[in-house]
N, C-alpha and C positions, 0 to 999 in steps of 0.2 A: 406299623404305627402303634403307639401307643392309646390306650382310651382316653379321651376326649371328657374333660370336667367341664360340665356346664355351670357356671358362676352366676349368677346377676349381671354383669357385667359382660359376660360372653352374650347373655340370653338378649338384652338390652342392644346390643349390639347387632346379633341378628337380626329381630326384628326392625329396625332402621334398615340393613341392608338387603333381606332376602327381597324383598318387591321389585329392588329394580335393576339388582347384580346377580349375575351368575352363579351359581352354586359352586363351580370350581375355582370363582378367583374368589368367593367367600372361604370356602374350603383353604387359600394358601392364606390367608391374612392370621386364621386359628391353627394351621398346620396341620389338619386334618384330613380326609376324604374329602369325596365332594358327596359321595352317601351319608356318612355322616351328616352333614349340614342339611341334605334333603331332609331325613331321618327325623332328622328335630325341630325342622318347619314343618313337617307334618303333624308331629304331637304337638304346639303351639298351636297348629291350625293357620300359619302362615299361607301366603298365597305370590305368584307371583301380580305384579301388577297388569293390569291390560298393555299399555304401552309395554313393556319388557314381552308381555305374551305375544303380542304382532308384531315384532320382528320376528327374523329368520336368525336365531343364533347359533353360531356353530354348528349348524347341520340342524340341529336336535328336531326339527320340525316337518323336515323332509326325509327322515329317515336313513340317515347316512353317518350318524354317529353312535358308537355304541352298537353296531352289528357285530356277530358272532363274526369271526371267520371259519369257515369250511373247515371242518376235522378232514384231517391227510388219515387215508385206508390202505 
């Protein structure tokens, strides 16, 4: 992927959506990661919202997404 121009307009953007969307389907809407989008919710100081945080989303809560797989010896 290419690096990611944050605009007014991208910025503006995210913050409307980081609270209560997912960081990977914000990630395809800019064509980016979904790190990236974390990345610059965090230097914003974005947050996810409480509703969005009490769900169970894609794993991510129960620890079942984003695990390493076992290195083959």
């Amino acid at each position: 992927m290419t690096k990611t121009i944050w605009n007014e307009q991208k910025l503006a953007k995210l913050r409307e959506l980081y609270p209560t969307m997912a960081s990977c389907d914000i990630a395809e809407i800019f064509g980016c990661s979904d790190v990236t989008v974390r990345n610059m919710a965090h230097k914003l100081g974005l947050k996810k919202s409480a509703d969005f945080s009490s769900v169970n989303y894609i794993g991510r809560y129960t620890g079942t997404q984003g695990l390493r797989k076992p290195r083959k010896r």
